[in-house]
N, C-alpha and C positions, 0 to 999 in steps of 0.2 A: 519260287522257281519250280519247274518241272509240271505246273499246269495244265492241263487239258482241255482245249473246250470242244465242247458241244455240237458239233455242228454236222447233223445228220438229217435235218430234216427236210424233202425233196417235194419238188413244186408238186401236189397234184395233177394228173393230166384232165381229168375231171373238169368240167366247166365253172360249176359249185363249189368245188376246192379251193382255198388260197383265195377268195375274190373277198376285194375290200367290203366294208361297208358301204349302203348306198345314199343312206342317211333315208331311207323309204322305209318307217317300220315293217308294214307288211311284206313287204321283199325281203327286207332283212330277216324276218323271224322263217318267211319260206325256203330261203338259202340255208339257215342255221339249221332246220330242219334236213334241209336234204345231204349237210354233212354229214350232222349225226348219225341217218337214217343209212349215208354209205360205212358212216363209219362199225355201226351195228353189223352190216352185212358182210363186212371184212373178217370182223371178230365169228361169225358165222360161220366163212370161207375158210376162218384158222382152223373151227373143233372140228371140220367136215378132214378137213385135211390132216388133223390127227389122227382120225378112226377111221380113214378109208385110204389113204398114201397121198403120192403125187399125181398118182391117176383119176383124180375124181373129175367129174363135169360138173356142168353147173346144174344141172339138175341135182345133184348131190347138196351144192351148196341151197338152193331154193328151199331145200326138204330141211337140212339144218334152221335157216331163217325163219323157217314156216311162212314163204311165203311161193308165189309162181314165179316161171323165169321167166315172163312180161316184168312183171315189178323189178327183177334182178336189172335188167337188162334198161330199168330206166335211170339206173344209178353206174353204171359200168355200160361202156362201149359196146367191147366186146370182151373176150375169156382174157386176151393181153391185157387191157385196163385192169382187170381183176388179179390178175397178176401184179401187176406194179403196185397197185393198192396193197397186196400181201408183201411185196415184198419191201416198204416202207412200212410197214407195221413191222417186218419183221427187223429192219434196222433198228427202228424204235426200241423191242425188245431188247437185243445184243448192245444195244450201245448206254440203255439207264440202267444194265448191270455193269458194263467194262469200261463207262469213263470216271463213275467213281471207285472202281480197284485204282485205276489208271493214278488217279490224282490222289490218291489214299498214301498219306505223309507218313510211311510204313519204312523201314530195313528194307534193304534190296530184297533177297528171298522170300519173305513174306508180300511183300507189291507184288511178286511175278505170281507166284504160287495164288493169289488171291484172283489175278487178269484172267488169270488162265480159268481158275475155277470157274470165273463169269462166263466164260465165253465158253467151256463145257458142260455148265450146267443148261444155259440156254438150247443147244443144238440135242443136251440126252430130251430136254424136255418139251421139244418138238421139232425132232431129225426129220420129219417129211416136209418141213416147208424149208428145212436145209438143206436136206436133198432137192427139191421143186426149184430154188433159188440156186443153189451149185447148176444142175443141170441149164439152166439158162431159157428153158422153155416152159409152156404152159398149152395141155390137152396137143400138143406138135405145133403148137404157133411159137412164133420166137416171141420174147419181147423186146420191147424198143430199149433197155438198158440191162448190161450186167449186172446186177443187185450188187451180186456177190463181187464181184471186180471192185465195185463202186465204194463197197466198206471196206474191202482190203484194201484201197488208195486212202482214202478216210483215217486207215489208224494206222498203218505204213507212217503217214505223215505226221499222226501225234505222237509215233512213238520215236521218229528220226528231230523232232523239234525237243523230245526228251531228253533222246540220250546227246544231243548234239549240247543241249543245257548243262550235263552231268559231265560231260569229256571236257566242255571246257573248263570248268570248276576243277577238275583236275588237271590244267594246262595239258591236256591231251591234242593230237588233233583229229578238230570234228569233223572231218572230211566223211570217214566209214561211217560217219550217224548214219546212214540216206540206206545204202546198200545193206549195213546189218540191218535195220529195222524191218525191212522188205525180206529178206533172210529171215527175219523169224517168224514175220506174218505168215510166208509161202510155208515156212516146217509147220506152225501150228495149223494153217488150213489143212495143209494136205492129213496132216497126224489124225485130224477132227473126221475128215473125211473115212479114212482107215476105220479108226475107232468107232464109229457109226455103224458101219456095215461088218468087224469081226466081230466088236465087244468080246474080246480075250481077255480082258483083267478091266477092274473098275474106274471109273471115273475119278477117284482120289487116285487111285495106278498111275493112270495116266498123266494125270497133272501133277503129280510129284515129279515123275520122270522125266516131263516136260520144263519143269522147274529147274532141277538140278542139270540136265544136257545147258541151259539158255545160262545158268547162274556162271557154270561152267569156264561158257564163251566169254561172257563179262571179264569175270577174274581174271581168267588169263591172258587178256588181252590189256587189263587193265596191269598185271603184274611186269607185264613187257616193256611198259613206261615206267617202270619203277615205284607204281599204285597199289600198294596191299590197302583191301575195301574189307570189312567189317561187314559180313552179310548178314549183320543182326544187328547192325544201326544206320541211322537214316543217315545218307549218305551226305548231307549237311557238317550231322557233326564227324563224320569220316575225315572230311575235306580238313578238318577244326586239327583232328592229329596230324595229320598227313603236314599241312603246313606248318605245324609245331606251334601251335598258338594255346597249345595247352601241355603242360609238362607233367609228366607222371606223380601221381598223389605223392609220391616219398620227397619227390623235392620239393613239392611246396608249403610239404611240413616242416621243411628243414630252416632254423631258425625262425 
């Protein structure tokens, strides 16, 4: 219960991307080639865009690749395709660190405390393609999808099929799954975004405080249904006291 999947990863706009095989070896090895070859140039497009911000052009990116913007430009449309390409890598990132926090068969505070730290370690360890992707543009062109909108719909909805999992195991009702979960994706985006640009207190700072505000809302919302949760076991066996299917060690020593 409480599982996660995976499910992040977005067609290519690329012609070469996502295309079957043709059962043509040489086709097939010249296709293989030219993902790898965008996929190389992406990974290029990231370290250009750590050391130079959101404002870099492609001649920026070219110089990282070491190669020209003819070459650039036969693997990417234009500066938008370039973008979507970054910004699918950069889903990739955020999401092989926070859907296993996500699915990590942990105590409630330690699962949150751990989501959180995935999801601030990624944005401290490359805030310019966070900020590039928040902003929603690339060089003043828009691109055709909000990245960022797109993974906050994405874990909004793994974490409203979560807690919708855990409400009802505590005969709660799961109706709030949908809106809290959305509720704490919007406080964590926006908190990331702050935290980005003041850096007033650390990255453990932050995700503790982030931790204990969200353990908070849990609790007490769960105390309200007459739910006392155990924020330091896994909420399985929570559920095991709470229904009384287990009775305190003194009485089952007793004869």
């Amino acid at each position: 219960m409480g599982r996660v999947t995976d499910r992040v990863k977005r067609s290519g706009k690329h012609p070469s991307a996502g295309e079957p095989a043709t059962g043509d070896a040489r086709r097939d090895r010249w296709r293989k080639h030219r993902v790898e070859r965008r996929a190389e140039f992406v990974e290029a497009a990231l370290k250009a865009l750590d050391e130079r911000g959101p404002d870099l052009a492609m001649d920026d990116v070219a110089v990282a690749a070491g190669v020209t913007k003819p070459v650039l430009y036969r693997h990417f449309a234009d500066k938008a395709d370039l973008y979507d390409a970054l910004g699918q890598r950069g889903t990739e990132l955020l999401f092989s660190r926070l859907v296993p926090a996500i699915n990590a068969e942990l105590a409630p505070v330690p699962r949150i405390r751990m989501a959180l730290d995935a999801f601030f370690t990624v944005i401290e360890e490359h805030p310019n393609l966070y900020r590039l992707l928040a902003r929603g543009s690339f060089a003043g062109k828009q691109a055709d999808a909000d990245v960022v909108a797109e993974d906050k719909e994405l874990i909004a909805t793994a974490l409203t099929a979560l807690l919708g999992d855990y409400m009802r195991m505590f005969n709660m009702d799961s109706g709030a799954a949908e809106p809290w979960a959305y509720g704490i994706v919007g406080m964590v985006q926006n908190t990331g975004e702050w935290w980005l640009e003041r850096r007033s207190m650390s990255r453990d700072s932050v995700v503790e405080y982030l931790t204990q505000i969200i353990w908070a809302a849990i609790d007490g919302l769960a105390r309200q249904h007459g739910v006392t949760i155990d924020p330091n076991k896994p909420l399985e066996e929570n559920k095991i006291v709470q229904l009384g299917r287990v009775r305190p060690k003194e009485e089952t020593d007793v004869g």
